[in-house]
Backbone as CSV, one residue per row, in Angstrom:
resi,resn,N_x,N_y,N_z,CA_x,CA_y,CA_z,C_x,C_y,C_z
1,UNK,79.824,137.681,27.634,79.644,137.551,26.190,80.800,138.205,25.442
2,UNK,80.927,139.094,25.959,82.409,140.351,24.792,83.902,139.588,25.500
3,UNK,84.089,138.696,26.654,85.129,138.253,26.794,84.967,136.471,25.909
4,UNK,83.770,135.756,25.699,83.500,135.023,25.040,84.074,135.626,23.839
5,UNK,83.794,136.413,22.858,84.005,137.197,21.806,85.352,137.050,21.417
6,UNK,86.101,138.118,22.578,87.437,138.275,22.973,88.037,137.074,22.387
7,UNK,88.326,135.935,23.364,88.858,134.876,23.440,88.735,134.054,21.993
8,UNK,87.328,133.826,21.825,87.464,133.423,20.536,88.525,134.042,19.484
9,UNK,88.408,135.493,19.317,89.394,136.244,18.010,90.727,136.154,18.597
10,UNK,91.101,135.974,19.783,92.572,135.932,20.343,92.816,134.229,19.984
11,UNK,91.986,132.952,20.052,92.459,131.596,19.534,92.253,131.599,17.792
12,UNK,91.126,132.250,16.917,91.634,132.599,15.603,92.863,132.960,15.566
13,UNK,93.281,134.260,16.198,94.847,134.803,16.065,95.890,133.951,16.573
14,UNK,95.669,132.902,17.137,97.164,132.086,17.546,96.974,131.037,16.508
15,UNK,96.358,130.955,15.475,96.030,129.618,14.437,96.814,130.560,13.310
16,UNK,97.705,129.720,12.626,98.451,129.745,11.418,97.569,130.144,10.462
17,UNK,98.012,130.784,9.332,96.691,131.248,8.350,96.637,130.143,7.628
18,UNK,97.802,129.536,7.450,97.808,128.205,6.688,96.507,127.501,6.965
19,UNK,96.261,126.872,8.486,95.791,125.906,9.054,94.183,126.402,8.995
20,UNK,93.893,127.657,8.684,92.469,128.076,8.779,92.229,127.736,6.992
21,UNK,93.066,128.065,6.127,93.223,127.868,4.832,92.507,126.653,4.873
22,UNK,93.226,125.534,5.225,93.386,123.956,5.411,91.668,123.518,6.341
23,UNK,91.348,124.380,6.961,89.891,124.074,7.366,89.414,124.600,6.522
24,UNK,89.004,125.197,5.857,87.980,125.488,4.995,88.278,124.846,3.378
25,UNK,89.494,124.469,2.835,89.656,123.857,1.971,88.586,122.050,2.142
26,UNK,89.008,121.618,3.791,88.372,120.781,3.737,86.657,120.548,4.114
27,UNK,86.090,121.639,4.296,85.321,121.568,4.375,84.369,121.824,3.434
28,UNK,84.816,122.559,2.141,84.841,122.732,0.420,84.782,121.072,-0.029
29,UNK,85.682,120.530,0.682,86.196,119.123,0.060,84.655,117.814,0.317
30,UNK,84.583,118.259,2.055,83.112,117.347,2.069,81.960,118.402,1.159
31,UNK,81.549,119.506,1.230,80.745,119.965,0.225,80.464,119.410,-0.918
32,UNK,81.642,119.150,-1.931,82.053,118.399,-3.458,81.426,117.120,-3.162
33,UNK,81.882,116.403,-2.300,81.669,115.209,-2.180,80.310,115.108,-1.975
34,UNK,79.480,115.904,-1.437,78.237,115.723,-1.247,77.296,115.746,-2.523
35,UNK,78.063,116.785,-3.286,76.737,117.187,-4.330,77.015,116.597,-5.698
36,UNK,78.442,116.217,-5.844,78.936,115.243,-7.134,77.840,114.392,-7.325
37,UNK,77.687,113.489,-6.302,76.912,112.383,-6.369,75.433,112.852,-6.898
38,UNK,74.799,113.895,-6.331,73.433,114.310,-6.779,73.811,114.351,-8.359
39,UNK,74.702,114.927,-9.241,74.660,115.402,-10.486,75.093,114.008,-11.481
40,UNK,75.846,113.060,-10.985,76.770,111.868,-11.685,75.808,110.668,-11.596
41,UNK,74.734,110.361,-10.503,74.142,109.584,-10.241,72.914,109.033,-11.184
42,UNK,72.343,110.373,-11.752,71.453,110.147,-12.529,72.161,109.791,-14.092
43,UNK,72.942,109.926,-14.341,74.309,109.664,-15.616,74.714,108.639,-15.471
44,UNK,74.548,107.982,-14.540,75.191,106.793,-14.878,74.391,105.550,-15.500
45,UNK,75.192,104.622,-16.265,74.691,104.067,-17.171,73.357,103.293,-16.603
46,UNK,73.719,102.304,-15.537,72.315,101.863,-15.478,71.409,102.607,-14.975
47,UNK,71.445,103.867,-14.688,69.687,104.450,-14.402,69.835,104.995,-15.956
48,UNK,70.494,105.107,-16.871,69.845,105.916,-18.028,69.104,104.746,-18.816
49,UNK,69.753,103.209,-18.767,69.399,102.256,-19.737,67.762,102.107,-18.684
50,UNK,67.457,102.317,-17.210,66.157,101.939,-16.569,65.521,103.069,-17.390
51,UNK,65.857,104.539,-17.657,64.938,105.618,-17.714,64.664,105.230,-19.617
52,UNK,65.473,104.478,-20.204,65.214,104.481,-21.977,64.244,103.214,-21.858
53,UNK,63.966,101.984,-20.744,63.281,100.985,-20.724,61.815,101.778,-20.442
54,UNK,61.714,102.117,-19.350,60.756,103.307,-19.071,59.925,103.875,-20.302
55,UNK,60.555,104.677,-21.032,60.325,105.193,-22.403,59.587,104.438,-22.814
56,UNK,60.473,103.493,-23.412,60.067,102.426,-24.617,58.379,102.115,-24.341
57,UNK,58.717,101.149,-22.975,56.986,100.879,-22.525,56.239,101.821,-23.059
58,UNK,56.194,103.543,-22.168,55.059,104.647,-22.552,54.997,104.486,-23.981
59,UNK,55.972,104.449,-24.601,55.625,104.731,-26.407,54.706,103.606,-26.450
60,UNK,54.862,101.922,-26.195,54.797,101.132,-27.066,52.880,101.306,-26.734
61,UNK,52.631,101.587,-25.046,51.361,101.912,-24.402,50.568,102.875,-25.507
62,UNK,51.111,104.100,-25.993,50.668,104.974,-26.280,50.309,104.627,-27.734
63,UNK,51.652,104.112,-28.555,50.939,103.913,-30.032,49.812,102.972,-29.605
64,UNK,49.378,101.233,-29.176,48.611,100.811,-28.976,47.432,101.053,-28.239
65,UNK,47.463,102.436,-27.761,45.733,103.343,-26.777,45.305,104.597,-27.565
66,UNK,46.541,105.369,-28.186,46.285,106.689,-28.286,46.147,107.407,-29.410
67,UNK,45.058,107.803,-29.881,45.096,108.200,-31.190,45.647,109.692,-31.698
68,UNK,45.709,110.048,-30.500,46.736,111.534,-30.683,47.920,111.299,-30.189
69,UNK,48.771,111.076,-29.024,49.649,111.120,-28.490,51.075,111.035,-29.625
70,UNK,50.095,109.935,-30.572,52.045,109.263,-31.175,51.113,109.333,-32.724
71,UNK,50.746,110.809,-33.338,51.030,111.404,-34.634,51.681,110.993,-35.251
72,UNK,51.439,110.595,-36.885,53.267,110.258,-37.211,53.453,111.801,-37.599
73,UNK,54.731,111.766,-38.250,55.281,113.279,-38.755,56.343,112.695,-40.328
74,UNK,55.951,113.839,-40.931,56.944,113.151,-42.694,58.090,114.198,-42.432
75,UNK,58.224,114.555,-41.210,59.476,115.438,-41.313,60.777,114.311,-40.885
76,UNK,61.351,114.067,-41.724,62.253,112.847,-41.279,63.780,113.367,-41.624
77,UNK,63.464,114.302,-42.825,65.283,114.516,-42.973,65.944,115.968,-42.316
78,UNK,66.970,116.026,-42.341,67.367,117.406,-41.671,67.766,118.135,-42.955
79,UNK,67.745,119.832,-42.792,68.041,120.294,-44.153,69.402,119.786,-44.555
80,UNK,70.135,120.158,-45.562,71.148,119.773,-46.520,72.466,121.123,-45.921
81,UNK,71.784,121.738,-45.828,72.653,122.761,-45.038,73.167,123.949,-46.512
82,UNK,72.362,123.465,-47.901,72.750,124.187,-49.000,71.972,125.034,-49.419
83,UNK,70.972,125.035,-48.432,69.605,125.812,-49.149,69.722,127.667,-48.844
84,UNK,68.656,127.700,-49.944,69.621,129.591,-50.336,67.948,130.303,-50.668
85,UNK,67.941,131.377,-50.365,66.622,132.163,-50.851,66.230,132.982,-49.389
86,UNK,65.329,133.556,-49.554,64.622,134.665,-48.734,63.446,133.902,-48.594
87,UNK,63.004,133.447,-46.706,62.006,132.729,-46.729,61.136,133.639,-45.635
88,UNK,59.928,133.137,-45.030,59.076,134.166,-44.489,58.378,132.520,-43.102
89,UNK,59.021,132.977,-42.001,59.011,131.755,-41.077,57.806,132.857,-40.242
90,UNK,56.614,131.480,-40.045,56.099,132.068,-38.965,55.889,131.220,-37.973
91,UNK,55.857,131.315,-36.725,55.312,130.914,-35.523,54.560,130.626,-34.288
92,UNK,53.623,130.333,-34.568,52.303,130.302,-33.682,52.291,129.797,-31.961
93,UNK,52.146,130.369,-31.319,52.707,130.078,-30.244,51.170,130.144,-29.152
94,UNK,51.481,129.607,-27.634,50.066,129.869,-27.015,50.002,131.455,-26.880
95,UNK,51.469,131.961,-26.243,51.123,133.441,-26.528,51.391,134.278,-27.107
96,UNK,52.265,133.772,-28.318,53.373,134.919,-28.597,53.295,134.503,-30.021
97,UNK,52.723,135.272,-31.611,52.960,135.096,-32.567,54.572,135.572,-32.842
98,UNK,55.350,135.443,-33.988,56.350,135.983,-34.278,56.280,135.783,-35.687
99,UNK,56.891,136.456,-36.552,57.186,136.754,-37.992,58.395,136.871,-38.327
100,UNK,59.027,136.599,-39.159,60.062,136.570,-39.471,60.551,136.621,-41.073
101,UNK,61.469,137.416,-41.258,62.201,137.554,-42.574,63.511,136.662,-42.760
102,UNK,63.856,135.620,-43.235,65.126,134.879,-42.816,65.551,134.437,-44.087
103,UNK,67.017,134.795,-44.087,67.786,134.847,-45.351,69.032,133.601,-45.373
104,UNK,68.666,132.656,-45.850,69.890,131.616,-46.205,70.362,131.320,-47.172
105,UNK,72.151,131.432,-46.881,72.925,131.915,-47.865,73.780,130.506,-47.984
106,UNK,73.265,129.426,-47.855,73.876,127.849,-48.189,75.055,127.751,-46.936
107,UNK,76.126,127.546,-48.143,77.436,127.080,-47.725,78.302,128.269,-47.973
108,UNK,78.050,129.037,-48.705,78.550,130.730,-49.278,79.197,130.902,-47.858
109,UNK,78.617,131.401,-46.811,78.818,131.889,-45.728,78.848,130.948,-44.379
110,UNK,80.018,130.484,-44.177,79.790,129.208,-43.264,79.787,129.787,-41.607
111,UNK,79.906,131.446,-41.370,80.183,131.760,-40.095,78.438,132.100,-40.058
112,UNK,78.151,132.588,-41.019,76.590,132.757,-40.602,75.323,132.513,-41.780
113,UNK,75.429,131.139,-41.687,74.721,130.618,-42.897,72.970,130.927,-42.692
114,UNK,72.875,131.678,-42.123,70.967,132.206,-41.621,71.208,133.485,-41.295
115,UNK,70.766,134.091,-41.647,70.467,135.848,-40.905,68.900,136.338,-41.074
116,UNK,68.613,136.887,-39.866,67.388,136.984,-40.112,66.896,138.472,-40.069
117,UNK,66.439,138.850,-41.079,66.131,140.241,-41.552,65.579,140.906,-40.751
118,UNK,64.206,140.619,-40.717,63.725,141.159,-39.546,62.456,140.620,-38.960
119,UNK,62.322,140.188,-37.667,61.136,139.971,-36.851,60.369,141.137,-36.023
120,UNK,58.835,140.464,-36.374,58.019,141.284,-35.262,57.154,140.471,-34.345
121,UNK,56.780,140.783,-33.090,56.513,139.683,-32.227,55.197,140.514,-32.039
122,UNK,54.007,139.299,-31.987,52.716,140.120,-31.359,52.376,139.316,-29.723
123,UNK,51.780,139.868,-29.049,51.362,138.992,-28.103,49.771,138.181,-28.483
124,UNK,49.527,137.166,-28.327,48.207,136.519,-28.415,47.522,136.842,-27.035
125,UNK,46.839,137.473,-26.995,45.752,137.775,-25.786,44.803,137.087,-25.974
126,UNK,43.300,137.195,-25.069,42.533,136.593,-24.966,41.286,137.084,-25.969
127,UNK,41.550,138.232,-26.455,40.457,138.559,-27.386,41.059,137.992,-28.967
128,UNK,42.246,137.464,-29.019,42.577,136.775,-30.279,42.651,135.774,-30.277
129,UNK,42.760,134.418,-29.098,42.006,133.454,-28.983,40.734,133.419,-28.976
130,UNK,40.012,133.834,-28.929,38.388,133.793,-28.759,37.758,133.946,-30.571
131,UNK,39.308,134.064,-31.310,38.648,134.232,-32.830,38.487,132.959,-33.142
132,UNK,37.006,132.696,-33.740,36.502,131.425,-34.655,37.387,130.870,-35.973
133,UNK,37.334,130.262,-36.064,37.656,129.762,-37.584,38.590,130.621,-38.651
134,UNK,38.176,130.754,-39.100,39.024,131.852,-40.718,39.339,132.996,-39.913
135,UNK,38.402,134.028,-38.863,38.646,134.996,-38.359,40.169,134.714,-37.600
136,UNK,40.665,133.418,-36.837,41.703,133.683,-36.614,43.054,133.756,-37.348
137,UNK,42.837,132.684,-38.737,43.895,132.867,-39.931,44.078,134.434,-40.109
138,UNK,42.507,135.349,-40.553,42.961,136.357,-41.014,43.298,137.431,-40.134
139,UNK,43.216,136.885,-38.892,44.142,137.774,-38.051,45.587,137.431,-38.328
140,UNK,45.841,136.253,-38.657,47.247,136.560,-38.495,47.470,136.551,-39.850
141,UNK,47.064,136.864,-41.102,47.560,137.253,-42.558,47.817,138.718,-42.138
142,UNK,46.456,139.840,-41.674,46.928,140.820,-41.394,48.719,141.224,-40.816
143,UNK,48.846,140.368,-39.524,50.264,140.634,-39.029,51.284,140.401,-40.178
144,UNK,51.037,139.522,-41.000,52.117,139.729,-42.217,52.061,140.286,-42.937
145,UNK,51.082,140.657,-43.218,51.208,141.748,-44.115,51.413,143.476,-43.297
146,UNK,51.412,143.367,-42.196,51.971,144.448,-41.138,53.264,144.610,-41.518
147,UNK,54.388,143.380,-40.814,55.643,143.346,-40.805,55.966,143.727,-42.282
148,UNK,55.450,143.073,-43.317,56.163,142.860,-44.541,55.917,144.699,-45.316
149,UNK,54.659,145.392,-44.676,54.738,147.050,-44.955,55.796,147.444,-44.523
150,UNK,56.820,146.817,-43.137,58.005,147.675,-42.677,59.294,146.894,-42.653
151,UNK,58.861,146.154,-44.212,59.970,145.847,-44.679,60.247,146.169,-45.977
152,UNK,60.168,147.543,-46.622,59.906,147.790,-48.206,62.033,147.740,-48.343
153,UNK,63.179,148.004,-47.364,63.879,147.633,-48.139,64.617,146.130,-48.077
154,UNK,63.636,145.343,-47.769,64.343,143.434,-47.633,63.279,143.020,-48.881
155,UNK,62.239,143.533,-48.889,60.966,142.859,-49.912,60.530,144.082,-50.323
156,UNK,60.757,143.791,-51.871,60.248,144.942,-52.846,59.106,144.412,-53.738
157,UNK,58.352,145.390,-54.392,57.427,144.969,-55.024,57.422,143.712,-56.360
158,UNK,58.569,143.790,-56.825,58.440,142.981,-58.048,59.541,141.575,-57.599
159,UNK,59.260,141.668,-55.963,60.407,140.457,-55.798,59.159,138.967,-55.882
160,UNK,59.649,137.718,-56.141,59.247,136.616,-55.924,57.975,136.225,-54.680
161,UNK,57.033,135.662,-54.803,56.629,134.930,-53.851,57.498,134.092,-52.664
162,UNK,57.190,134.364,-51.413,58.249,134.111,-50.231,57.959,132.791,-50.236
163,UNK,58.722,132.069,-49.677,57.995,130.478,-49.401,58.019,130.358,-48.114
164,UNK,56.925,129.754,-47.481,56.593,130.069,-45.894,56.768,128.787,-45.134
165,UNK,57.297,128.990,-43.878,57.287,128.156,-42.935,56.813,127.989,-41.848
166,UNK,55.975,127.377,-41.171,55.152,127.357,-39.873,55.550,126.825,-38.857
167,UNK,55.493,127.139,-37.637,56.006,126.117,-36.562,54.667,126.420,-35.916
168,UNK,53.586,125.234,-35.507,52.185,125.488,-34.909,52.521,124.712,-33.488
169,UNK,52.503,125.222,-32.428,52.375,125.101,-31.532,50.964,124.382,-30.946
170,UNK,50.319,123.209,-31.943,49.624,123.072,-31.322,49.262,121.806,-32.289
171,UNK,48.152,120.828,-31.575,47.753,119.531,-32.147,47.470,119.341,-34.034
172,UNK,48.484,118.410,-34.312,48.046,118.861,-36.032,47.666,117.178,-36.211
173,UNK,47.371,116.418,-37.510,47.270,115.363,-37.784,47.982,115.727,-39.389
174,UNK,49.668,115.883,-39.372,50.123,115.530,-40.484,49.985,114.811,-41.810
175,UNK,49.925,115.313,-42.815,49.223,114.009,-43.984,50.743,114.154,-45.248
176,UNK,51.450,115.252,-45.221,52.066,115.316,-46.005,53.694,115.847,-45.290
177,UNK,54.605,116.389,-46.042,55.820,117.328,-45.792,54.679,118.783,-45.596
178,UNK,53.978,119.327,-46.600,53.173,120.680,-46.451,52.309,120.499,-46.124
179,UNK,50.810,119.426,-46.024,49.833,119.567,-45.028,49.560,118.957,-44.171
180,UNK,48.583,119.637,-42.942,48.211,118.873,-41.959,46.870,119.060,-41.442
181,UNK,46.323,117.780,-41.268,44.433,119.006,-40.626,44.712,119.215,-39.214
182,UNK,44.299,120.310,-39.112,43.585,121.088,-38.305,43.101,120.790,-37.148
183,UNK,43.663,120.151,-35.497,42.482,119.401,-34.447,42.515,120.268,-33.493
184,UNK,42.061,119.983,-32.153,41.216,120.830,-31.526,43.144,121.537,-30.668
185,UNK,42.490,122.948,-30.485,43.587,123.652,-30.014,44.057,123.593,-28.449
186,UNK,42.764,123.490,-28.152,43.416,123.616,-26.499,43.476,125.057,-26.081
187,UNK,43.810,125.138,-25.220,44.771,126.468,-24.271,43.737,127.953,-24.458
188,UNK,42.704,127.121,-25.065,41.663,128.220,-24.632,41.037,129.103,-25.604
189,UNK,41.940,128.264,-26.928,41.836,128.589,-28.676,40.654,128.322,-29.039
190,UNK,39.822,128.962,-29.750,38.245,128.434,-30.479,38.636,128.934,-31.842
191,UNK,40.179,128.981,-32.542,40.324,128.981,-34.019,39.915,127.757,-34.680
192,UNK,39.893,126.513,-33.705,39.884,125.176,-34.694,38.433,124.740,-34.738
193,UNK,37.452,125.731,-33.920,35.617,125.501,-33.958,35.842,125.945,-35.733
194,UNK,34.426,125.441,-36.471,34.444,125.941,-37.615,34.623,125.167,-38.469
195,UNK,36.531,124.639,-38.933,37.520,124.376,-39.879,38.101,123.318,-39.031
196,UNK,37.507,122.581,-38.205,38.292,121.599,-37.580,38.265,120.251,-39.099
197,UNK,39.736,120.089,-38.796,40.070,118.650,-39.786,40.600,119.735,-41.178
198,UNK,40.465,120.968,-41.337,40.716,121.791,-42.632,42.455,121.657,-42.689
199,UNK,43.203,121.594,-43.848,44.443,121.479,-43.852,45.059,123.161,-43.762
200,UNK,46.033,122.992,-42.443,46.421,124.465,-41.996,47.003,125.178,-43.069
201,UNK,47.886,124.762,-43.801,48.527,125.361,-45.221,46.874,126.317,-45.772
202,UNK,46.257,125.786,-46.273,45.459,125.780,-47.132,44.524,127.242,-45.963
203,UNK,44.335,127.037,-44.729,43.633,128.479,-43.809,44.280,129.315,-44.167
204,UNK,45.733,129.139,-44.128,46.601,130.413,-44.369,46.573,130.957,-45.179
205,UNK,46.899,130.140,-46.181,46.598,131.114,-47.292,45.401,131.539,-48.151
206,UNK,44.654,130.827,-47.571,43.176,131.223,-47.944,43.245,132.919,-47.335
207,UNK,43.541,132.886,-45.709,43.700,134.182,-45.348,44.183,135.009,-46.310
208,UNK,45.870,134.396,-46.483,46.646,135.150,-47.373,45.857,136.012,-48.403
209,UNK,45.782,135.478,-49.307,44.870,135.585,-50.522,43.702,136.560,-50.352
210,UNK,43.338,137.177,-48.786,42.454,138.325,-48.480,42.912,139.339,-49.260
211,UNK,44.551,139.706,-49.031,45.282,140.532,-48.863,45.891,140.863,-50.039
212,UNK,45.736,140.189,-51.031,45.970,140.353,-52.095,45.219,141.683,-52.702
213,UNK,44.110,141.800,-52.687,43.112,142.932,-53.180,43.541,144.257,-52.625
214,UNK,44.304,144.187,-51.203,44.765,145.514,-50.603,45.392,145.903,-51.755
215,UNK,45.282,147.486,-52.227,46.127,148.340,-52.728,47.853,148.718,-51.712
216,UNK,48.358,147.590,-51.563,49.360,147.701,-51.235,50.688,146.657,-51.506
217,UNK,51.554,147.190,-52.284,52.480,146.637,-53.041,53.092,145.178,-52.428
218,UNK,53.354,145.650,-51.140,53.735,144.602,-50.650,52.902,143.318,-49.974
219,UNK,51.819,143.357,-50.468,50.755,142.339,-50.208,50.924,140.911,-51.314
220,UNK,51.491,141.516,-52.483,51.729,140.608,-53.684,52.777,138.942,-52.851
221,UNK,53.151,139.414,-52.235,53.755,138.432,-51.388,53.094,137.340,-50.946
222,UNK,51.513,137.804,-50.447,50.527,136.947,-49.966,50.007,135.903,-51.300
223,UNK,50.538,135.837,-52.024,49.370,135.020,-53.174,49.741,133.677,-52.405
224,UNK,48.793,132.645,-52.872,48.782,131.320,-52.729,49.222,130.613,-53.574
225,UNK,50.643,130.476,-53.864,51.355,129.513,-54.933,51.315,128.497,-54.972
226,UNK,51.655,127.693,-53.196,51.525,126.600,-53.026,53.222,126.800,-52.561
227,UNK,53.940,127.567,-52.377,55.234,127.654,-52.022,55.264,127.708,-50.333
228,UNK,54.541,126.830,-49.680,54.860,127.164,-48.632,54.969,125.472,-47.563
229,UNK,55.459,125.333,-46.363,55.407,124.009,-45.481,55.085,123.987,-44.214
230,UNK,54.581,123.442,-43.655,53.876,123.081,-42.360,54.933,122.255,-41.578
């Protein structure tokens, strides 16, 4: 075995370094060749025009069977890229609420036309899914009005009503740009028992509007103007 050994590192040592270079370059070379094809194959034009035919069918199946699947949505335009003000984005997620303070400054600032003041992230556990109806809105009015206490220097007392934005992570039936009712949640949610079909704008700030009565300055934020979108 150790003269096996031997012999082997004594025929490495009579091979040019070049020529060991030159084996392993080509064996790099069949490697490439092997795995190009896995990554280029699916790119190429006729499997993408089979995978958009594909598509088409499921849609055309789905609008004609499915009364949820293919929602319409009135969100059709993209912003303007000019819009300016202090807005209050929230996000509903299966587990993860988030809050947000987000400041857009148009075209003013083209290296960073969004900055976002400040976020707080809660986790959704299982004892805050298990909230009914309104109890789960006003769980999450509370969290804004949490964040927005430890934000007294971005939002001061005599500033404007925020205008709010939602991203719901979960089944809506759109009716407008700002409302949508309310359908069943899924994932283990019993917020939509209760208020099922209720327009989500309208839970929120119903919540909102708890919070108003708090003796706390920065609650004035919560009123229900109607300044807000789904």
């Amino acid at each position: 075995m150790a003269r096996s050994i031997q012999q082997c590192l004594v025929f490495m040592s009579d091979k040019q370094p070049q020529k060991i270079v030159q084996i392993a370059d080509d064996k790099l070379d069949i490697f490439v060749g092997q795995v190009v094809p896995l990554f280029e194959t699916p790119l190429q034009p006729w499997n993408l025009l089979s995978m958009s035919r594909k598509l088409q069918k499921q849609f055309i199946e789905k609008l004609q069977s499915s009364s949820i699947c293919m929602l319409p949505s009135y969100n059709y335009t993209l912003p303007r890229g000019d819009e300016m003000g202090k807005y209050l984005s929230l996000d509903v997620g299966g587990s993860t609420l988030r809050i947000a303070l987000v400041d857009l400054v148009g075209r003013t600032c083209v290296e960073q036309p969004m900055r976002i003041s400040r976020m707080d992230t809660w986790r959704i556990d299982d004892s805050v899914r298990v909230l009914k109806g309104q109890a789960f809105f006003d769980w999450i009015a509370e969290r804004i009005d949490e964040m927005l206490s430890k934000s007294k220097s971005m939002y001061t007392e005599d500033a404007q009503p925020l205008p709010l934005g939602v991203a719901w992570s979960f089944p809506l039936e759109q009716t407008s740009t700002r409302s949508a009712a309310l359908l069943g949640m899924g994932k283990g949610f019993l917020a939509a028992d209760d208020v099922l079909g209720q327009d989500l704008g309208d839970l929120i700030m119903r919540a909102c509007k708890r919070w108003v009565a708090i003796p706390d300055p920065h609650s004035t934020v919560l009123r229900a103007d109607g300044q807000h979108r789904t």
